[in-house]
KOLGU-4560 file (N, C-alpha, C; in nm, 3 decimals, padded with zeros to 5 digits):
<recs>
<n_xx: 01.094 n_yy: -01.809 n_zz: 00.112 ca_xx: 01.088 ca_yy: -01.744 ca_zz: -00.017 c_xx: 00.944 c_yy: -01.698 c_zz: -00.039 mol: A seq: 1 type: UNK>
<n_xx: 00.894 n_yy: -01.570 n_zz: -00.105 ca_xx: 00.829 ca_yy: -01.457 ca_zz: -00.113 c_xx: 00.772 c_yy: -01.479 c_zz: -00.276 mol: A seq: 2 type: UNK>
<n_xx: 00.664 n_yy: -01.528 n_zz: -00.333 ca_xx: 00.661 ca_yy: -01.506 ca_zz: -00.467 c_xx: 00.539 c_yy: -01.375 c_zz: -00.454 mol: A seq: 3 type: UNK>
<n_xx: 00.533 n_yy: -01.223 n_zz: -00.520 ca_xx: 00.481 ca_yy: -01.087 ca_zz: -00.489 c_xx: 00.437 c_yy: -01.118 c_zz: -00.630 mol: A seq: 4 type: UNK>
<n_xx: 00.319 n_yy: -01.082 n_zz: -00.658 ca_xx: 00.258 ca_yy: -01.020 ca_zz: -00.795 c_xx: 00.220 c_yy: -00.900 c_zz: -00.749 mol: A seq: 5 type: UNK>
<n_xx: 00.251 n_yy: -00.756 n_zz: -00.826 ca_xx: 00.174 ca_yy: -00.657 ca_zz: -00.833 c_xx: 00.115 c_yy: -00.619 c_zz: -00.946 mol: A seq: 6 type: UNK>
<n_xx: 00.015 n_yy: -00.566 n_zz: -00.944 ca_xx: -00.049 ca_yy: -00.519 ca_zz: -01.043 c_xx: -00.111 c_yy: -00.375 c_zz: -01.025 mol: A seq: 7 type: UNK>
<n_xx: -00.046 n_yy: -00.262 n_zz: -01.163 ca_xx: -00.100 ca_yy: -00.122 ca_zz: -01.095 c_xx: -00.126 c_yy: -00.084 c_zz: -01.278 mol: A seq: 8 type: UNK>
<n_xx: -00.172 n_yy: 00.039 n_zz: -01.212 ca_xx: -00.230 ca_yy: 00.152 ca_zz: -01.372 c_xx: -00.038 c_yy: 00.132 c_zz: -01.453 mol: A seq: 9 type: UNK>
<n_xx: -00.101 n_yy: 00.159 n_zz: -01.556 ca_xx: 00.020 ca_yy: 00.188 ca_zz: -01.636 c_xx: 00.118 c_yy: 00.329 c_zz: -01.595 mol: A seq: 10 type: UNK>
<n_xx: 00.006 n_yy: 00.431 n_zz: -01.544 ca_xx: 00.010 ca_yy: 00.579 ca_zz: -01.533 c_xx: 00.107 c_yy: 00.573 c_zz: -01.444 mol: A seq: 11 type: UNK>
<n_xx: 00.174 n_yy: 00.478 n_zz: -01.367 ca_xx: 00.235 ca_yy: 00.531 ca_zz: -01.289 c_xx: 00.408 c_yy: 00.408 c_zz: -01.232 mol: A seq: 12 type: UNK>
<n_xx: 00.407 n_yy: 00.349 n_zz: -01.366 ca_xx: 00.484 ca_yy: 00.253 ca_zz: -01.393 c_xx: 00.639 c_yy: 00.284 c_zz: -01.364 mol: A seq: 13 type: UNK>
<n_xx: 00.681 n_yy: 00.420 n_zz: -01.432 ca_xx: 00.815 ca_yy: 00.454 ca_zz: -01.415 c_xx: 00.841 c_yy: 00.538 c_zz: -01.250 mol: A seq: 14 type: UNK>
<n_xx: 00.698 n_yy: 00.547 n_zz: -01.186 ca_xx: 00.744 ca_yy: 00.604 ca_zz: -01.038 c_xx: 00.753 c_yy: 00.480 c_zz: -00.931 mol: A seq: 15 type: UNK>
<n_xx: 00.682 n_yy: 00.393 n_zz: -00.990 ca_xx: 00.699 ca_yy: 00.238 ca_zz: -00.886 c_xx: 00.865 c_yy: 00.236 c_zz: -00.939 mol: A seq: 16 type: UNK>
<n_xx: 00.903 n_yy: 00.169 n_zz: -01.039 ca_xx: 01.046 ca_yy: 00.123 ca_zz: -01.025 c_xx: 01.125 c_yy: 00.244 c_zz: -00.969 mol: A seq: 17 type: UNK>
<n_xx: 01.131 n_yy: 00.381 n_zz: -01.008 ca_xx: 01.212 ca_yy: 00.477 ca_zz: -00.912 c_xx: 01.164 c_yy: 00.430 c_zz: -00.789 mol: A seq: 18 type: UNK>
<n_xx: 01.049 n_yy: 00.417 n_zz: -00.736 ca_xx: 01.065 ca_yy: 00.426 ca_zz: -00.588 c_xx: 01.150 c_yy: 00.259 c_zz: -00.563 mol: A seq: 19 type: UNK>
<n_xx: 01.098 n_yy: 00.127 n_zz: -00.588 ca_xx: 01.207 ca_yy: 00.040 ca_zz: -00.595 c_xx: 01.338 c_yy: 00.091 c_zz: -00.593 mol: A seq: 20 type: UNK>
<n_xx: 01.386 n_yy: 00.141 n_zz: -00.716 ca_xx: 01.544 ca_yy: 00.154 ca_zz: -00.751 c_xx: 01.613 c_yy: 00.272 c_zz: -00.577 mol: A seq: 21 type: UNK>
<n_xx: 01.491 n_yy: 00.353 n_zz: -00.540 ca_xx: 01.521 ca_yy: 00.449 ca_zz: -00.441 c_xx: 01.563 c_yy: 00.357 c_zz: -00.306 mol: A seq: 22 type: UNK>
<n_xx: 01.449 n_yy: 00.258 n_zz: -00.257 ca_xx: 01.492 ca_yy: 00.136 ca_zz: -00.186 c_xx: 01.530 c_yy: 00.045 c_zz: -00.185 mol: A seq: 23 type: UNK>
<n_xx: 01.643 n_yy: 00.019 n_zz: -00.307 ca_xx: 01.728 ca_yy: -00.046 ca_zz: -00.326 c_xx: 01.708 c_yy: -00.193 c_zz: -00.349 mol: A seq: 24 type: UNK>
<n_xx: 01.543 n_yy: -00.223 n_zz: -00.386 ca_xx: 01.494 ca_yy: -00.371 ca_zz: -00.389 c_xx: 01.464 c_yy: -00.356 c_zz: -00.542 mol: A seq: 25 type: UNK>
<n_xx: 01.357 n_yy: -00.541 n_zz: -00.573 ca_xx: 01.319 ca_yy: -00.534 ca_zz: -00.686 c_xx: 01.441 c_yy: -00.519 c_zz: -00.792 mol: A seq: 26 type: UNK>
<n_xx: 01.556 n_yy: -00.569 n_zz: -00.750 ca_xx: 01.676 ca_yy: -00.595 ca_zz: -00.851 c_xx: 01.631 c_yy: -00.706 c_zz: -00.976 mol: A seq: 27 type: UNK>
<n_xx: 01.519 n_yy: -00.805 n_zz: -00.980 ca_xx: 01.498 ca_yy: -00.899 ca_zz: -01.068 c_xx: 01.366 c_yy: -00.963 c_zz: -01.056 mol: A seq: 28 type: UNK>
<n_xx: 01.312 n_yy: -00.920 n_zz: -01.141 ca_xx: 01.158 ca_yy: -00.913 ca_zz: -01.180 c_xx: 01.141 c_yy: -00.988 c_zz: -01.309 mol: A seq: 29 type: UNK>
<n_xx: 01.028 n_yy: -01.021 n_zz: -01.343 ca_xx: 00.916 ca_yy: -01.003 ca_zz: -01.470 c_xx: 00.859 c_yy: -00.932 c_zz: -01.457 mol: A seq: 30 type: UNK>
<n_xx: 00.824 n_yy: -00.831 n_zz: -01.593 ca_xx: 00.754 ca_yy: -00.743 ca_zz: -01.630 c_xx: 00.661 c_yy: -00.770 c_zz: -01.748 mol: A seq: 31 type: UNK>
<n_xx: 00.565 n_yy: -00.785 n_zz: -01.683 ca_xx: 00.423 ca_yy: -00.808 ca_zz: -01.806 c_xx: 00.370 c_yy: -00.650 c_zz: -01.845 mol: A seq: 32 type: UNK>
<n_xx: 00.413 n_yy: -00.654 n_zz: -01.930 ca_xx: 00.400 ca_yy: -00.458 ca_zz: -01.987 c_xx: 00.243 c_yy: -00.429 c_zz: -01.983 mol: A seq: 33 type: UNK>
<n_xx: 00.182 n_yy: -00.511 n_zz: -02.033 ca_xx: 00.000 ca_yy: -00.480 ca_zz: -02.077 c_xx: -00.085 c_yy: -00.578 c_zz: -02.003 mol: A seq: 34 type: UNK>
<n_xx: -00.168 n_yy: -00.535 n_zz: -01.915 ca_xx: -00.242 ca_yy: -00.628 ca_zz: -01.831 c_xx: -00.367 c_yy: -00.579 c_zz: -01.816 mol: A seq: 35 type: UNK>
<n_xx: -00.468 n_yy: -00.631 n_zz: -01.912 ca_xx: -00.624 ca_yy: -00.633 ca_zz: -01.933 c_xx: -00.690 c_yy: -00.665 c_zz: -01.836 mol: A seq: 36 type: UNK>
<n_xx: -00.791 n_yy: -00.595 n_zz: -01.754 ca_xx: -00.949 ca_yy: -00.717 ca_zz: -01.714 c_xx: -00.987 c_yy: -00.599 c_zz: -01.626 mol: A seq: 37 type: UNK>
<n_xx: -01.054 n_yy: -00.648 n_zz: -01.510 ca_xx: -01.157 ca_yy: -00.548 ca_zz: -01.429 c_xx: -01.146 c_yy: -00.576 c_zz: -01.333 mol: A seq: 38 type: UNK>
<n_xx: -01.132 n_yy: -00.520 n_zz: -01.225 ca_xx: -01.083 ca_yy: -00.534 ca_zz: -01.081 c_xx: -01.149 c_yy: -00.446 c_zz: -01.052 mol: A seq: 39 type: UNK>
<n_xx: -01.127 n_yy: -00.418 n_zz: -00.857 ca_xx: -01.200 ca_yy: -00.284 ca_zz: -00.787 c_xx: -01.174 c_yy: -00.147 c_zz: -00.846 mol: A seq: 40 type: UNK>
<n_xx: -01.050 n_yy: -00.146 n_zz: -00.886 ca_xx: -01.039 ca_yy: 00.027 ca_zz: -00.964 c_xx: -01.127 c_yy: 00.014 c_zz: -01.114 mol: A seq: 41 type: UNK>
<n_xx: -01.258 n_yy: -00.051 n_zz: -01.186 ca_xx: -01.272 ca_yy: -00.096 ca_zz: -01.256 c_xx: -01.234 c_yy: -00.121 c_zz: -01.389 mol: A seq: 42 type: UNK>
<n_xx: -01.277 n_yy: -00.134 n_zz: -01.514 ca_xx: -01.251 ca_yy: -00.178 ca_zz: -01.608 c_xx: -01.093 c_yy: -00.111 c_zz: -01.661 mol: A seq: 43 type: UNK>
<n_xx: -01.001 n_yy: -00.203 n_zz: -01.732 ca_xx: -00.885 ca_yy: -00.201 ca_zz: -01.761 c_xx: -00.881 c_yy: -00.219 c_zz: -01.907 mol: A seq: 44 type: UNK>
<n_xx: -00.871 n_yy: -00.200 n_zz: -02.010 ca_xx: -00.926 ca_yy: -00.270 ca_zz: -02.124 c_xx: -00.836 c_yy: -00.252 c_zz: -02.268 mol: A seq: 45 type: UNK>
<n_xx: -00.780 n_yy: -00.131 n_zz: -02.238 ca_xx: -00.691 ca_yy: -00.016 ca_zz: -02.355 c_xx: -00.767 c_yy: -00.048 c_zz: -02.488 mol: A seq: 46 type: UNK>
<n_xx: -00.889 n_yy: -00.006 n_zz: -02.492 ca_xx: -00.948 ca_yy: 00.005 ca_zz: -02.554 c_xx: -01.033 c_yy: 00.132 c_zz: -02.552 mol: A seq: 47 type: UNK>
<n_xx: -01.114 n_yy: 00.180 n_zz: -02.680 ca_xx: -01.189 ca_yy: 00.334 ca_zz: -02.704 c_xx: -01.273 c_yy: 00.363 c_zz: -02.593 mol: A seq: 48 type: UNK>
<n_xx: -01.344 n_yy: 00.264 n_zz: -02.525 ca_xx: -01.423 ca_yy: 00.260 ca_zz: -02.421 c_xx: -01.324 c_yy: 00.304 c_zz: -02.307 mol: A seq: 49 type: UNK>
<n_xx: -01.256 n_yy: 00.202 n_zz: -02.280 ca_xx: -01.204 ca_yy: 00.162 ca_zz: -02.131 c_xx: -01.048 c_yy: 00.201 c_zz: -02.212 mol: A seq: 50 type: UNK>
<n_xx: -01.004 n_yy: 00.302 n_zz: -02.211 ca_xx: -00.868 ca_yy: 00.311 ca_zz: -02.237 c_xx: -00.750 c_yy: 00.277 c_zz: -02.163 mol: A seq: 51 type: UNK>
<n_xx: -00.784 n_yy: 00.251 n_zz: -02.018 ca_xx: -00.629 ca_yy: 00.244 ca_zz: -01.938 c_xx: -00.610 c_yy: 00.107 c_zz: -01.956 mol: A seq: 52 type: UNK>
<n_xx: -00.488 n_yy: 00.088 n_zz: -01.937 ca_xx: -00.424 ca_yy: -00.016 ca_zz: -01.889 c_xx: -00.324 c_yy: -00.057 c_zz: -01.802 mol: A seq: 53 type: UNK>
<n_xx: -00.331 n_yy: -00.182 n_zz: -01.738 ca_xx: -00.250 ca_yy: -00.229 ca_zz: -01.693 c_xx: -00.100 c_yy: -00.258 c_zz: -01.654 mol: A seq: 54 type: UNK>
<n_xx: -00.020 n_yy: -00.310 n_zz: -01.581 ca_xx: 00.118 ca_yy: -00.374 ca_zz: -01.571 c_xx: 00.112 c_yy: -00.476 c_zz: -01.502 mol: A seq: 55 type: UNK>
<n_xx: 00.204 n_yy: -00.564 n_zz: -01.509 ca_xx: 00.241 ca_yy: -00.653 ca_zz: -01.393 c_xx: 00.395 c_yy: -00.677 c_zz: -01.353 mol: A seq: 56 type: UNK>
<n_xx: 00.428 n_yy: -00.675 n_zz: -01.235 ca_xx: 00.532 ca_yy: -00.710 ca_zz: -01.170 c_xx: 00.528 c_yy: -00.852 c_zz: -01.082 mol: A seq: 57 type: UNK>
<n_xx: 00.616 n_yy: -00.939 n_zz: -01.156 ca_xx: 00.644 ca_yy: -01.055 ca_zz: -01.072 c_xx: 00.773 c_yy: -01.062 c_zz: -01.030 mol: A seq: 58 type: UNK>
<n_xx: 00.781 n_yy: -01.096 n_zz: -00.863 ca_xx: 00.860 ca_yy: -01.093 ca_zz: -00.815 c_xx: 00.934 c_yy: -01.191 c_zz: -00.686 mol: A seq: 59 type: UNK>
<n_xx: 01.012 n_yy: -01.315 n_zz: -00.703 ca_xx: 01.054 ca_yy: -01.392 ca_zz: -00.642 c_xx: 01.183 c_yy: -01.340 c_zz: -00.504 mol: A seq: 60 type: UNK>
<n_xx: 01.157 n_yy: -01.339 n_zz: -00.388 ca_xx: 01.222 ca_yy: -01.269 ca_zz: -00.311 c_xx: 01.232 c_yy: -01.341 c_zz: -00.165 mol: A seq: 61 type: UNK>
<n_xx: 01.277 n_yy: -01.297 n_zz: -00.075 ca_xx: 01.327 ca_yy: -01.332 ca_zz: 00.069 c_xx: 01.258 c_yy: -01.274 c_zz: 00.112 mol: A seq: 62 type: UNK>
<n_xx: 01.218 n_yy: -01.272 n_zz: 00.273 ca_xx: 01.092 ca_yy: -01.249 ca_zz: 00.317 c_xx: 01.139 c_yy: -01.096 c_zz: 00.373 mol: A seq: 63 type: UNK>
<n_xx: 01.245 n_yy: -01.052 n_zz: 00.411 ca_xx: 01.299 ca_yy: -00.902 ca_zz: 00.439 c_xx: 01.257 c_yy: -00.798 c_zz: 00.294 mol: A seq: 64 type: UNK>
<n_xx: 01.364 n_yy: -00.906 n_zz: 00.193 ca_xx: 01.272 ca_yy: -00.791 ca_zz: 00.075 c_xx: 01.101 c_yy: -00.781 c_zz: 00.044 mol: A seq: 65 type: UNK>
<n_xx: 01.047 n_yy: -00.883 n_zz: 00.066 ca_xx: 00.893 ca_yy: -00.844 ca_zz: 00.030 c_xx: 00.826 c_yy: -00.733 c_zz: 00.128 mol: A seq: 66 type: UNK>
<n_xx: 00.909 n_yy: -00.765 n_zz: 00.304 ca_xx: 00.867 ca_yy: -00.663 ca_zz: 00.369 c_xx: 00.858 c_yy: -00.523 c_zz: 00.351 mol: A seq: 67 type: UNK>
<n_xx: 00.992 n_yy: -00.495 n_zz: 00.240 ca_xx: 01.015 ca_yy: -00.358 ca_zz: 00.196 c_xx: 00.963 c_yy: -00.327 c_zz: 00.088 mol: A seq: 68 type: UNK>
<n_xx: 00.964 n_yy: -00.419 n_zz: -00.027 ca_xx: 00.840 ca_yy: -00.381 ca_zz: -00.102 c_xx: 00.702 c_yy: -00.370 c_zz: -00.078 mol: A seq: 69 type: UNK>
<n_xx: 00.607 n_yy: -00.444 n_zz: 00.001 ca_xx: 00.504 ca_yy: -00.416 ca_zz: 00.041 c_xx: 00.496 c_yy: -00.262 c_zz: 00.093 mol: A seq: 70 type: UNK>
<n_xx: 00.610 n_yy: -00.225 n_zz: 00.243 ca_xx: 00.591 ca_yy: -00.109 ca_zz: 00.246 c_xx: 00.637 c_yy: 00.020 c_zz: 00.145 mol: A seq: 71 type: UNK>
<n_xx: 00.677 n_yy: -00.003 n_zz: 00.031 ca_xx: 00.719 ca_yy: 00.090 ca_zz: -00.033 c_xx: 00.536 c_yy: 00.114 c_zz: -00.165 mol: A seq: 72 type: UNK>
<n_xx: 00.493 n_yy: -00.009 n_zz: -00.166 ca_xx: 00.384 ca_yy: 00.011 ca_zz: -00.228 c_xx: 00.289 c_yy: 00.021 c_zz: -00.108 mol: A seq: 73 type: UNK>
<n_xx: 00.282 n_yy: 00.031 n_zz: -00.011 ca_xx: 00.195 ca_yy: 00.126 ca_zz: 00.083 c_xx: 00.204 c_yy: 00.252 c_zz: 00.080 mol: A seq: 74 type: UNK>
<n_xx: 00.304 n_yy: 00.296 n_zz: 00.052 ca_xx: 00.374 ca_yy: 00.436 ca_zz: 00.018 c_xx: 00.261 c_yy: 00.516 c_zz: -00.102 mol: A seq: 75 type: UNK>
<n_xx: 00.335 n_yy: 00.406 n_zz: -00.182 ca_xx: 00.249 ca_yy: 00.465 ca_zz: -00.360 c_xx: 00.105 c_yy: 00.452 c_zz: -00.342 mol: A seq: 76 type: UNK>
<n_xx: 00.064 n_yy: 00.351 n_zz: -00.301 ca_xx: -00.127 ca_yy: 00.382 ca_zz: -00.283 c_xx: -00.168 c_yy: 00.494 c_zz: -00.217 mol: A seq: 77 type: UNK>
<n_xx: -00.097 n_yy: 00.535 n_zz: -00.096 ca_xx: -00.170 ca_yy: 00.691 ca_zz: -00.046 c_xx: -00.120 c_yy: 00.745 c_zz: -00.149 mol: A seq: 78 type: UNK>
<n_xx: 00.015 n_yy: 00.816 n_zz: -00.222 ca_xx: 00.009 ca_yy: 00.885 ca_zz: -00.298 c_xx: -00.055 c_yy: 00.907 c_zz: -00.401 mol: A seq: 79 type: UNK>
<n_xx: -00.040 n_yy: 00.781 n_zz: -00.497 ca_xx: -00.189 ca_yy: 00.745 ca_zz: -00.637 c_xx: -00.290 c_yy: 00.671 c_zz: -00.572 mol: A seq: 80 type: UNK>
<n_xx: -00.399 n_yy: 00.752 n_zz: -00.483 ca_xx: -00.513 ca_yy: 00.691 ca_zz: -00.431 c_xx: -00.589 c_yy: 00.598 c_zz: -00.485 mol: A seq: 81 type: UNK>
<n_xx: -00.608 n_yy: 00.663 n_zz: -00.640 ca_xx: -00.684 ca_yy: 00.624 ca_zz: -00.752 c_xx: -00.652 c_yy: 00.571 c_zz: -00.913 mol: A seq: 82 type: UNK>
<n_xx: -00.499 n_yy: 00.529 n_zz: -00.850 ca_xx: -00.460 ca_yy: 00.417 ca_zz: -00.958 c_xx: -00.502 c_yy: 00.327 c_zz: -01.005 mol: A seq: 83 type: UNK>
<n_xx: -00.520 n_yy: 00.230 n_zz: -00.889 ca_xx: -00.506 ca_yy: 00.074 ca_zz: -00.860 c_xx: -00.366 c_yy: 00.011 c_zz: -00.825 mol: A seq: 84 type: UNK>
<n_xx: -00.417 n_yy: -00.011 n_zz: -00.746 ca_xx: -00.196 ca_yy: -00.085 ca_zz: -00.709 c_xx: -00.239 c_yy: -00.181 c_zz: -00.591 mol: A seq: 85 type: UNK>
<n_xx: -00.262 n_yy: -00.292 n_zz: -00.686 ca_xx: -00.309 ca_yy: -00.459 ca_zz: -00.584 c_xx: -00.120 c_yy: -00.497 c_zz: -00.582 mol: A seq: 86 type: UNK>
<n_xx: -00.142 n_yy: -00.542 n_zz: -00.432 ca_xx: -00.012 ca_yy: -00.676 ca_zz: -00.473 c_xx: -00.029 c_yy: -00.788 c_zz: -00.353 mol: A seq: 87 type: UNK>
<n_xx: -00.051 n_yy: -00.911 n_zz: -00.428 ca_xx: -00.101 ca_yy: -01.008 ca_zz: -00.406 c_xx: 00.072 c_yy: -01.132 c_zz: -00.323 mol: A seq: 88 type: UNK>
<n_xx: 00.088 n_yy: -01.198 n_zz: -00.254 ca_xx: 00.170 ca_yy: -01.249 ca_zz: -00.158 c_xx: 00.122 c_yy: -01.367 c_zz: -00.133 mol: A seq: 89 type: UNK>
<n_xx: 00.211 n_yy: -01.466 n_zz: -00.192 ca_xx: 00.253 ca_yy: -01.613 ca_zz: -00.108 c_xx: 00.369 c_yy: -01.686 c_zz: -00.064 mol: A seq: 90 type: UNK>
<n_xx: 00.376 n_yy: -01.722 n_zz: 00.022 ca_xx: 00.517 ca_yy: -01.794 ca_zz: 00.073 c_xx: 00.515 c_yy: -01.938 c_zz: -00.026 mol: A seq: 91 type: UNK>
<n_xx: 00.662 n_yy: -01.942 n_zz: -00.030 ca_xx: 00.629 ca_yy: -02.063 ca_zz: -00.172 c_xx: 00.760 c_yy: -02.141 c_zz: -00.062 mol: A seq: 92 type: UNK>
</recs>
């Protein structure tokens, strides 16, 4: 078993789950709608300064599906170079 956190821009929230829903994974998630702080794409803040924000996707899975999600968010980072789209992986 596969526990996946991703974390990407907000900007591009409804093309991650199409591309999910397109590869047929990611049937049962948590969705943390607003996700604050500062990472390599820097500051996150949705605030006057730092207006963007965040998402999070948590995701408990089998080790075939994480394979396909990982490569489906390899996909989306070349396309949104300059999003941010971390996703973080442990075997639980």
């Amino acid at each position: 078993m596969k526990r996946l956190e991703i974390i990407a821009n907000r900007s591009i929230q409804a093309d991650m789950f199409d591309a999910f829903k397109k590869a047929d994974i990611v049937k049962h998630y948590t969705l943390i709608p607003t996700v604050l702080g500062v990472g390599n794409s820097g500051p996150r803040m949705g605030d006057h300064i730092w207006p963007e924000e965040n998402f999070s996707i948590v995701v408990y899975c089998e080790k075939i599906e994480a394979e396909k999600i990982n490569n489906v968010i390899s996909e989306l980072k070349r396309f949104f170079n300059n999003e941010g789209i971390k996703l973080f992986e442990i075997s639980i």
